[in-house]
N, C-alpha and C positions, 0 to 999 in steps of 0.2 A: 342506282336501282338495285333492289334485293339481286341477287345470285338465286337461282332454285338448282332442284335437284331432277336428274332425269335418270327414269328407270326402264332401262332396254328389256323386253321380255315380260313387260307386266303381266301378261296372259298366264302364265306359268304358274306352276303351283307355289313356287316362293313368293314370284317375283307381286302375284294377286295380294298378300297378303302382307310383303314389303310397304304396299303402295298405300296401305291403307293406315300402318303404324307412323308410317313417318308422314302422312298426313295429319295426322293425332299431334305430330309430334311438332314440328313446324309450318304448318294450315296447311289447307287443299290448295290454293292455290302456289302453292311455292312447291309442290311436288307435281314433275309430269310425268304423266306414265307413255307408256309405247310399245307397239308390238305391229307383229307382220300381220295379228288379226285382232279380230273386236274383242272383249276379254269379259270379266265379272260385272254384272249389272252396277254393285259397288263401286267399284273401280271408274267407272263409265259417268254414274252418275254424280259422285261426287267430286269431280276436277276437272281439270284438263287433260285431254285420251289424244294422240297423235299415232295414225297408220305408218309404222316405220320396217323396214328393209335394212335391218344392220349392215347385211352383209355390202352394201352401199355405202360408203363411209362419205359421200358429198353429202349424202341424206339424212344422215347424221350430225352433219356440220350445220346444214340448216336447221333443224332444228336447235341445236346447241347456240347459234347465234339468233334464231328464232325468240327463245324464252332466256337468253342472257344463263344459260347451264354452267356450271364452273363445277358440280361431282356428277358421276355417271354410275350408278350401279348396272354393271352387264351381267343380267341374267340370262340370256338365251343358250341352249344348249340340247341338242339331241342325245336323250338318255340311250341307258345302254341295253334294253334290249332292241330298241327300235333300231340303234346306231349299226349293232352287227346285222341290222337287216341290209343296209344302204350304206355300205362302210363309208367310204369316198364322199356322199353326199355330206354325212355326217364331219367330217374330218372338215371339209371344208367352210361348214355350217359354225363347226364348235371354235378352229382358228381363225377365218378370216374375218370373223367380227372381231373377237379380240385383238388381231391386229387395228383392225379399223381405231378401235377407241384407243389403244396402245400410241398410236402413230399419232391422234388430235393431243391426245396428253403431253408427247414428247413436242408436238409445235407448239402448245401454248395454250391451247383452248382447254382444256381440262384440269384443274387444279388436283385433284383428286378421285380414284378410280375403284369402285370393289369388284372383283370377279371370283364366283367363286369353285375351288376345287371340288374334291371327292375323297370319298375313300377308295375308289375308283383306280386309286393311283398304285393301289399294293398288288404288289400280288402270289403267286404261288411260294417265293422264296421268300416273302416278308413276313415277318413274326407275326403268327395268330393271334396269342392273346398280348393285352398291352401293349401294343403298336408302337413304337417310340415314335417323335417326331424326325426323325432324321436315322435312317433306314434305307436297307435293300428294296428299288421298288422297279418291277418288273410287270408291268400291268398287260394283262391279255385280251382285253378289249377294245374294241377300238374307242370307247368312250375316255377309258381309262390312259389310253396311250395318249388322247388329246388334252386332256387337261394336264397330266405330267408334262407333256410337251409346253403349254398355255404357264404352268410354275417356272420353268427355267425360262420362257421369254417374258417371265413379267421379273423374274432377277435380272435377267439380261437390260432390261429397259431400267427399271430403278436404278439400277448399278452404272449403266453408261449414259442414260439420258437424266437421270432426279427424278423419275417419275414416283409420284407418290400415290404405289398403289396396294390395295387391304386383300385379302382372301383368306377363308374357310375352306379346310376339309369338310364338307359337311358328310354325316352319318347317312342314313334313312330318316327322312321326314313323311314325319305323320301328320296329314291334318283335317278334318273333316269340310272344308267351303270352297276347295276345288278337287277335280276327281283325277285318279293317276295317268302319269304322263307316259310309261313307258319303260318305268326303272327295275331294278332287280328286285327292292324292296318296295316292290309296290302290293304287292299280297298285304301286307299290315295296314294298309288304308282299305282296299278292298273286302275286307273280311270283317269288318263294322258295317259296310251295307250289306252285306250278305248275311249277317249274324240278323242284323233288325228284320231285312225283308223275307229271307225264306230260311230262317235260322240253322243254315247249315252252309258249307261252305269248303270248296276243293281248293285247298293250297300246292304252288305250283313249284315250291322246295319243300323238301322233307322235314318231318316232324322236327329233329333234333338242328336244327340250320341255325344258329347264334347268330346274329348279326347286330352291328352298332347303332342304333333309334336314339330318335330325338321327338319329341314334340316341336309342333309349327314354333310357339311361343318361346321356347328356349333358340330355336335357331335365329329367328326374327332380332330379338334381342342380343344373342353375340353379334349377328352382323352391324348392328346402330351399333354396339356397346366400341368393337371394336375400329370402327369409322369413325369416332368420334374422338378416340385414345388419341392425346397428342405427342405422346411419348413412346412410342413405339420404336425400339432398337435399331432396326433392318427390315426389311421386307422378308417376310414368312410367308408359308401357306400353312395355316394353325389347325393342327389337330385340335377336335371338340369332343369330349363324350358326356354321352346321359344316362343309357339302362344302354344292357346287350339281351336280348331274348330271342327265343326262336316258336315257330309257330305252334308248338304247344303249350309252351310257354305262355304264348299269346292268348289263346283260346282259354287256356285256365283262368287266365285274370277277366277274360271275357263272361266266361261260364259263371263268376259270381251274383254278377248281372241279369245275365241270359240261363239260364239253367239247362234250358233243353237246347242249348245252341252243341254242334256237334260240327266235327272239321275229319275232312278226309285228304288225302295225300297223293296226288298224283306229279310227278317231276317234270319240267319242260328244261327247255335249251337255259333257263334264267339257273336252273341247282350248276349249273358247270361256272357258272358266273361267281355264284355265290363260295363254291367253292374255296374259291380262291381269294378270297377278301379277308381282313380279320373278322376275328370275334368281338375282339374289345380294345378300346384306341386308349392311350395315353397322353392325355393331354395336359400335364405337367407346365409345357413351355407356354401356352395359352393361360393358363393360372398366373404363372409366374410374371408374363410380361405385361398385362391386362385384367390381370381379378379376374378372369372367366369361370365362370363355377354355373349347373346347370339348375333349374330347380323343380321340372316336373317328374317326377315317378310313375312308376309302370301305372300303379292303381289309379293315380291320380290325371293320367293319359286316358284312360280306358273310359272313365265317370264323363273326361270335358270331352270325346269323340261320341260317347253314345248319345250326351245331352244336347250336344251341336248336332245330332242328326235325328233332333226331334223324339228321342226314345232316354224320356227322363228316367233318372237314378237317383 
């Protein structure tokens, strides 16, 4: 009987758009998705959709002996502005599923496992620009403290149990067919609806704020690209980069578009976050050990989000 693939978190803004490539990619039925709640009409109606409770790890199990699962991508994770709202709940939320899937991989039931990071993980004392992959990392979030934590127990698990498992730092993801979940960098998805619908728009970090972006399509594809690589060294969590801009930045590339689009600047609790993040990652050992190379442009982001939100260019 085929093996399929099960993806924890389909609801999510990756996890939606995961679910639908690698259906493309090895049919709808051999991909199942899952979450605590009902997710993208997409998602829904093209496969198999199972109501799951990661943080449950029997209920995981059944399912996983349900559909005969042998990789699990776990995407579920409380971002970080919502996470410093609910620390504890979050902490909990973001390791003990990981544990969960951790623990069926190290028995047997999982051959292979993606979760993935952040850049989430740096922080005040980690180099700004060009981030090395292997670095001071001092994270001030609680978001950012759990996935550093979630990195060293997925070396700890490869390293003492064989567990064969894959992970992305991801940057800022942008993408227009689900709406923000709660992240620092979630202004750059939000400000494409606010640019089309009342073309102006309060950003909630300062004009000059760099941060590292990706488009959906480039991170989609390191995730397969790098789950698929059968030659992978050692267990990493691989720095990715695409473009670094900040939200004037942003707006400028918008304004060629939008002309009368206009952006104003007020700070919340998210500018102290972002403070502390890099500007621009290095990701060299992801090249090196995978061909990682990203291929959408700022211009070229800006064209496929206004034209996927129905405001051709």
């Amino acid at each position: 009987m085929t093996s399929k693939i099960l993806i924890i978190g389909s609801s999510g803004q990756i996890g939606t758009e995961l679910v639908l490539k690698l259906r493309q990619i090895h049919g709808n039925e051999n991909i199942i998705a899952s979450d605590v709640r009902v997710g993208n009409y997409e998602v829904m109606k093209s496969g198999v959709f199972e109501i799951l409770d990661a943080t449950k790890k029997d209920d995981i199990l059944k399912i996983i002996k349900k559909h005969h699962i042998k990789q699990v991508y776990l995407m579920v994770a409380m971002l970080s502005a919502i996470a410093e709202k609910i620390p504890k709940r979050a902490w909990e939320l973001n390791m003990n599923t990981l544990f969960n899937v951790l623990d069926l991989a190290k028995d047997g039931f999982i051959d292979k496992v993606f979760w993935p990071s952040s850049i989430a993980i740096f922080g005040p004392s980690s180099p700004k620009k060009d981030t090395p992959q292997h670095t001071i990392m001092d994270p001030t979030t609680v978001y950012g403290i759990s996935k550093l934590a979630g990195e060293n127990w997925c070396n700890y698990y490869h390293n003492k149990f064989g567990v064969d498992i894959r992970s992305i730092r991801y940057p800022g993801i942008i993408s227009y067919k689900t709406i923000p979940g709660g992240g620092t960098t979630d202004y750059a998805v939000e400000i494409f609806h606010e640019a089309i619908k009342n073309k102006t728009y309060k950003s909630f970090l300062s004009e000059d704020t760099i941060l590292p972006m990706m488009y959906m399509d480039d991170a989609i594809d390191a995730t397969i690209k790098l789950m698929k690589n059968k030659n992978i060294p050692k267990y990493e969590s691989y720095n990715i980069a695409a473009m670094n801009f900040s939200p004037k930045e942003l707006s400028t590339a918008i304004q060629k578009y939008i002309p009368d689009f206009t952006i104003t600047y007020k700070d919340d609790s998210r500018q102290e976050i972002a403070n502390t993040w890099p500007q621009s990652i290095d990701d060299n050992q992801a090249k090196k050990d995978w061909n990682w190379k990203s291929k959408v442009s700022l211009d070229q982001l800006v064209k496929s989000m206004l034209n996927g939100l129905n405001y051709n260019v």
